[in-house]
C-alpha positions, 0 to 999 in steps of 0.5 A, a space after each residue: 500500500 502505498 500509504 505505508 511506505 514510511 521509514 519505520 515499522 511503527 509508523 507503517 503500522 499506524 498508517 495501515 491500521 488507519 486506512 483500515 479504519 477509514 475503509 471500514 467507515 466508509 464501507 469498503 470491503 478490506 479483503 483484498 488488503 497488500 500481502 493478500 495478493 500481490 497482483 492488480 487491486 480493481 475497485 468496485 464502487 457502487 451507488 446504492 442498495 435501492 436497486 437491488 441489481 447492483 448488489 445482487 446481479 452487477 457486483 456478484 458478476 462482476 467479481 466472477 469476470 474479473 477473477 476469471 479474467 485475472 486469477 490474481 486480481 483482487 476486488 475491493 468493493 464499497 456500496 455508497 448507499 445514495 450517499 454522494 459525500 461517502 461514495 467521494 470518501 470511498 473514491 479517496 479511500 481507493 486513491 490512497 490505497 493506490 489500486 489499479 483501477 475502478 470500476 465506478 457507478 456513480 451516485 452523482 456524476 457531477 459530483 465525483 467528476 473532481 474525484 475522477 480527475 484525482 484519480 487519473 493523476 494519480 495515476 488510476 483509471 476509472 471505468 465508468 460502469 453503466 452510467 457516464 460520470 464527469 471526469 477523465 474517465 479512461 472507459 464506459 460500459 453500458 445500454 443505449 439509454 435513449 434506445 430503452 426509452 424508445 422502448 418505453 414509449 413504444 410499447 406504451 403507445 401500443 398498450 394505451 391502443 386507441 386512445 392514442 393519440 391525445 391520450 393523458 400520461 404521468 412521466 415518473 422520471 429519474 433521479 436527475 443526477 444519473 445521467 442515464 435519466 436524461 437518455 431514458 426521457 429524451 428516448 422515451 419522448 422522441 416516440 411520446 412527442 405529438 402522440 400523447 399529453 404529458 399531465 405531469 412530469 416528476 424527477 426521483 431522487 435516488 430512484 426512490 419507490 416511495 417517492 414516486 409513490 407520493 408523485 403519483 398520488 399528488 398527479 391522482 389528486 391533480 388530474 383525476 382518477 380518470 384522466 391518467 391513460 398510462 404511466 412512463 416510469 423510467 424503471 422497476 422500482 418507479 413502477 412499483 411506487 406508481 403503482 402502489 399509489 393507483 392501487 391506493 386510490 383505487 384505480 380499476 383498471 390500471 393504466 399501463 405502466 412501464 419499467 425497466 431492469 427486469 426485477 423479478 417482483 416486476 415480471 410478477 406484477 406483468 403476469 399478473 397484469 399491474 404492469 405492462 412491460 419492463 426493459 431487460 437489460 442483460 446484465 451478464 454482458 454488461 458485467 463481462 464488458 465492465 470486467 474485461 475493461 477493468 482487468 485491461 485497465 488495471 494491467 496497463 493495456 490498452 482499452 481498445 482490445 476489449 471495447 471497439 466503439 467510442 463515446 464522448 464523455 461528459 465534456 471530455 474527450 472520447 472514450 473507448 466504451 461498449 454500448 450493449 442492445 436493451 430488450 422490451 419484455 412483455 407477459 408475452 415474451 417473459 419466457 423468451 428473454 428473461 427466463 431463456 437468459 437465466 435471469 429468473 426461472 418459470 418457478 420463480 416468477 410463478 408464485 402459487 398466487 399467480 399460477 392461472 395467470 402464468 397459465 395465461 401467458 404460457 408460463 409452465 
């Protein structure tokens, strides 16, 4: 660690004991510590635990790519749990660590985009994992954001059927920090645009179900029960918090309502008909890409041998990146996305509670 390089052994030990300390405040794994291994240390930092990929699909996967890319890399891994000022703290802690790489989902991209450049003079690439952060990043990893909006417009428009056009929708958006937000919104509008009037518009912050909980039932309490013909949410967790709220204010029958990240409490609720579609965003490819990034990163090689396009970064220059193709997933199609991709399995989905409307969809 380059931390501890000091002239004696006392103040080597010390300084360690330290730098433990401060990864254990701020949540950081500490397996992977020198002496555990004496090849690249990546870091994985994370956002938060409000969606639960990034803890129960992204990082597992993630760890898996990297290990079997590199036997002798170690993960040090952190979750910000939305906490922008901890995951600056995290980034720090890494930085002071001296590992070869990070892998970053950002809380906020502004905001870690001055911990980015901190790292880049020190020396230490920073992948930016499903979503753009300021800064000079070295690589990127993720979906075409505005192609998953297209998709959420698309397949609204086909739900709502002949009240299109001029039919009313709430656009439950999210969390503004996350760049992705914008990319979800201007792809779902190139489609909605002319075709449909926005009642209301909200941002999440943090992606929170709760909140979007208590936006759609003030857009309820301001449009009417009536006047609400379908639902943008820009993700699983929205939708869950929308719909929790018309089910609240006993709205019969339910608007249709989009989603996104293929949770599998979302393929439940499509089967059982309180939500119309989800986006599936596959997450094995991405963590493969983010892997195979992040070992070539951290060994010194070029970026461009395992990510052939290129983006432009947040107001820097172009980077080498993997741009992967999002999914739409409808009750008609769970078993050819989802389930043939060994995301979730027919007897996950199909609680004894939905066993007829599983029938219905062909789910046996």
């Amino acid at each position: 660690m380059k931390a501890c390089i000091r002239d004696s052994a006392a103040t080597v030990t010390a300084v360690c004991i330290a730098v433990v300390l401060v990864l254990a405040a701020c949540g950081a794994s500490t397996e992977g510590e020198p002496g555990a291994t004496d090849g690249p240390r990546i870091g994985l930092l994370l956002p938060d635990v409000t969606t639960p990929r990034w803890e129960t699909q992204d990082r597992p996967l993630l760890e898996e790519e990297i290990e079997e890319a590199c036997a002798d890399c170690a993960v040090e891994h952190a979750n910000a749990k939305g906490d922008v000022a901890l995951q600056q703290e995290q980034m720090d802690s890494m930085i002071t660590k001296g590992v070869d790489a990070i892998v970053l989902v950002a809380v906020d991209a502004r905001s870690l985009g001055p911990a980015v450049t901190e790292a880049r003079e020190a020396g230490i690439p920073v992948i930016a994992y499903d979503r753009l952060s300021d800064g000079p990043i070295s690589g990127y990893v993720s979906f075409d954001g505005e192609e998953v909006g297209r998709l959420q417009g698309r397949a609204l428009l086909t739900a709502m059927g002949d009240k299109v056009p001029g039919a009313e929708i709430v656009m439950m958006n999210g969390d503004p920090s996350d760049p992705n937000t914008k990319s979800f919104e201007d792809g779902a509008l190139s489609v909605l645009d002319g075709q449909v009037k926005i009642g209301k518009a909200y941002d999440t912050l943090q992606w929170r179900r709760e909140t979007a909980h208590m936006n759609m039932s003030g857009a309820i309490a301001a449009l009417g029960v009536e006047a609400i013909d379908g639902v943008y949410a820009a993700n699983d967790g929205l939708a869950a918090g929308s719909i929790s709220a018309l089910k609240a204010n006993k709205v019969d029958p339910l608007p249709p309502v989009t989603g996104q990240d293929a949770e599998l409490s979302a393929l439940r609720r499509i089967v059982a008909g309180e939500q119309y579609m989800t986006v599936f965003k596959p997450f094995g490819p991405e963590a493969a890409a983010g892997g195979a990034m992040a070992v070539a990163a951290a060994r010194g090689e070029s970026l461009a041998r395992v990510a052939k396009d290129r983006v432009p970064t947040r107001g820097g220059d172009p980077v080498a990146a993997v741009l992967l193709t999002p999914v739409s997933v409808t009750a008609d199609n769970i078993e050819d996305t989802v389930v043939k991709d060994g995301l979730h399995t027919v007897r996950q989905i199909c609680t004894p509670r939905l066993r007829a409307d599983c029938e219905r969809a062909g789910l046996t």
